[in-house]
N, C-alpha and C positions, 0 to 999 in steps of 0.2 A: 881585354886582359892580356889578348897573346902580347897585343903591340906595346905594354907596357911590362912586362917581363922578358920580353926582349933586349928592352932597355936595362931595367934595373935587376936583370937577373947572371947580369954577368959578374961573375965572383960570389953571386948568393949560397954555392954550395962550402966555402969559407967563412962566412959570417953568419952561416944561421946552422951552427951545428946542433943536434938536436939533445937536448937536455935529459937526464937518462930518469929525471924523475917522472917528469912529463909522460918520457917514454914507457913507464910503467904504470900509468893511469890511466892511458889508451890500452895498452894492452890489457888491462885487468878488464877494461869496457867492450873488449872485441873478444871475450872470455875464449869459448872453444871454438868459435866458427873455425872452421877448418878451410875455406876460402876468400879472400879478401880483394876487393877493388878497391884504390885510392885513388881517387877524383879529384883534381886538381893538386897531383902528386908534387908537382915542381921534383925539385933533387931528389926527393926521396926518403926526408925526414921521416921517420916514425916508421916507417914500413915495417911490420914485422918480419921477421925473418925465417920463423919455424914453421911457415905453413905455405901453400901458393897463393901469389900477390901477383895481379895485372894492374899494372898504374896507367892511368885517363892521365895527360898535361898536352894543354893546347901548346905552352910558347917551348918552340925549339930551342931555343935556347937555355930554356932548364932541363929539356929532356938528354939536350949535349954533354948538360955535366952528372948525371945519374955515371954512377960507379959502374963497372963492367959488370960487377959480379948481384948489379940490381935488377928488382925484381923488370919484367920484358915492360915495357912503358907504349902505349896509343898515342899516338896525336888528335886530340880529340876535345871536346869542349863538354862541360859538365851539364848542360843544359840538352844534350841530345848525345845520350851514349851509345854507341854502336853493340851490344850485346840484347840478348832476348833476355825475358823477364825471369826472374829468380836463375840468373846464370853466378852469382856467390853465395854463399854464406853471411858474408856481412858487406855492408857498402862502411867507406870511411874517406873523413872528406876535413882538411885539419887547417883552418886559416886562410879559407877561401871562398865561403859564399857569399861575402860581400865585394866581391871581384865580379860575379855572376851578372850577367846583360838582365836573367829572370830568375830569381832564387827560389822563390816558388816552385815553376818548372824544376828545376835542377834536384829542389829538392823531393820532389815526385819521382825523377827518373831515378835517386839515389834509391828510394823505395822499390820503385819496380825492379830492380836488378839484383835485389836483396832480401831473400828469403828468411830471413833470420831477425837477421840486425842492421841497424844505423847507429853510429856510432860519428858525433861530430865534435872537432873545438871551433866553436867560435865565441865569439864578442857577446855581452847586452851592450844592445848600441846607447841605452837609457843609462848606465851606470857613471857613476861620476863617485871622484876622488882621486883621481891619479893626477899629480901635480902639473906632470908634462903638459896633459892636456887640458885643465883646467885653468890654468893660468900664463904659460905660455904659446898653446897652440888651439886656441878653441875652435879655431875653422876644421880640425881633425875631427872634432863631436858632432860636427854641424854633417859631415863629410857622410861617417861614417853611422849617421839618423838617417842620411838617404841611401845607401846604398846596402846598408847590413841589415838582413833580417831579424825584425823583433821576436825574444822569446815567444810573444802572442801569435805572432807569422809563425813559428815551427809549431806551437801545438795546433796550429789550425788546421796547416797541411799536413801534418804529423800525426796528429790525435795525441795520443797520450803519452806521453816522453816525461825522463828521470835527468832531470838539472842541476849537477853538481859544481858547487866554484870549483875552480880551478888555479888555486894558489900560484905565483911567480915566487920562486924561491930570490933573495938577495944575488946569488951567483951564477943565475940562468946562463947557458952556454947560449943557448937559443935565441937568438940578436933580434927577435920580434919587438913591434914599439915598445911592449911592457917591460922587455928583459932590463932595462938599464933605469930603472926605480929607484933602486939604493947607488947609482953610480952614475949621478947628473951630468957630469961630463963628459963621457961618455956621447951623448945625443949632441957633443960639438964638434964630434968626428966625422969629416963627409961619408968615409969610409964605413961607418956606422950607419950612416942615413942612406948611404945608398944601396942598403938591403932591404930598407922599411919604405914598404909602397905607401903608408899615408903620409910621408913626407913629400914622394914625388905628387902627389895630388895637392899638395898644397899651392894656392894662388903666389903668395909669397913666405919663403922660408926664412930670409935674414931677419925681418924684425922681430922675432918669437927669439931666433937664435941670438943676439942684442941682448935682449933681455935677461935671457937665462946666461949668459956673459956677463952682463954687470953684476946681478945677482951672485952669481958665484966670488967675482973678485971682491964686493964686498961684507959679503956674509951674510946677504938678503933671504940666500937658498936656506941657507944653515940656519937663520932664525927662524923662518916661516915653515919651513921641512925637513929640520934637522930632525925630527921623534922618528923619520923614517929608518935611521940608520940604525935603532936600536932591535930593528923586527928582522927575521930572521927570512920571510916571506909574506906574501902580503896578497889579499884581493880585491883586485882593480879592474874587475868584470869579466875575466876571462872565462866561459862555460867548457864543461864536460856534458854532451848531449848524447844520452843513449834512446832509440827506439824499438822497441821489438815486434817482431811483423808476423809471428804467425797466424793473428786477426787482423791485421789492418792491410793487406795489400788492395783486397776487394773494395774497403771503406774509402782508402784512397783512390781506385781507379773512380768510383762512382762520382766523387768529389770532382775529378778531371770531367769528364763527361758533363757535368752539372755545368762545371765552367764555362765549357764549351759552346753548351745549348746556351747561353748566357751570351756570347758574341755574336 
């Protein structure tokens, strides 16, 4: 992950500013914890700001463009985090465990470091309906079946966790694949694509992009996907994953162990 945010992370803190409704739905799920790690922080979207926040981000290059006045940032990888056990209040981890070399792992040590709460955004990597990917990029589904963990993979290692969608509003500021839904043209912008890591994972980008070019110059988008312009926001699998740990830190380390003895 470092050596591919390296790459595509230059200028990320420009196109992926952070959408403040979003920002309000994290925050509602990270309720009182009064201390916060962000685990694979990158720039430093969503970070609260009213409480203390240390941000985990392996690639320097996103850690280069965190604001001065952001919260102090680690270099460090989300799968082996440098702190002792219940050193926050909450762990939070927003669009990144499918980057993860072991998501599982990762998502253990987010547990162990977090007394409280886990609070995460990712993907169902199972959901389908979003046109991007269904029609013109289907190697993105294929991509992100291997690499993202399934809601069944977090309750596993999780135990018991609250799964809310998590709606893209039409005008997301937040340049993630999803934000540009209602705004197909958009994803013909290199400058657009070269924020969104599952474009660079793709084997080939032109012929998706081809297609969704013809489509658009003759009205193919508009026939097949025009009802989308009329929704104001839309759910196309993005999750709100909250966990709360004052029983499961023990349930989880025993799970780790089990593992273990298992290799």
């Amino acid at each position: 992950m470092s050596q591919l945010y390296d790459t595509i992370g230059v200028g990320y803190r420009e196109q992926r500013r952070p959408d403040a409704r979003i920002g309000q739905a994290i925050g509602a799920a990270l309720g009182d914890a009064a201390t916060v790690v962000n685990v694979g922080a990158g720039a430093g979207s969503y970070e609260p700001s009213d409480r203390p926040v240390v941000a985990v981000e392996i690639a320097r290059t996103m850690i280069d463009q965190r604001a001065p006045n952001a919260a102090p940032a680690v270099q460090a990888s989300g799968v082996g985090l440098p702190f002792a056990d219940d050193s926050f209040e909450a762990s939070l981890a927003i669009l990144t465990l499918h980057h993860w070399s072991d998501p599982a792992h990762g998502l253990r040590e987010l547990a162990r470091v977090a007394r409280r709460r886990l609070v995460l955004v990712t993907f169902d990597p199972e959901a389908k309906g979003f046109w991007l990917v269904s029609d013109y990029f289907p190697e993105i589904a294929e991509n992100d079946r291997r690499s993202a963990p399934s809601l069944e993979t977090l309750r596993h290692v999780l135990g018991d966790i609250d799964v809310r969608p998590l709606s893209v509003p039409h005008d997301c500021t937040d340049g993630f694949l999803g934000a540009f839904w209602r705004r197909p043209a958009a994803y013909l912008d290199p400058t657009v694509r070269g924020s969104i890591s599952s474009f660079a994972k793709l084997s080939c980008v032109e012929t998706g992009l081809d297609r969704l070019r013809a489509d658009l110059d003759d009205g193919t988008w508009q026939r097949r996907f025009g009802h989308v312009l009329d929704l104001d926001e839309i759910d196309i699998g993005y999750r709100l994953v909250v966990a709360e740990y004052e029983s499961q830190p023990e349930l989880l380390a025993d799970e780790a162990e089990r593992e273990e003895d298992a290799t």
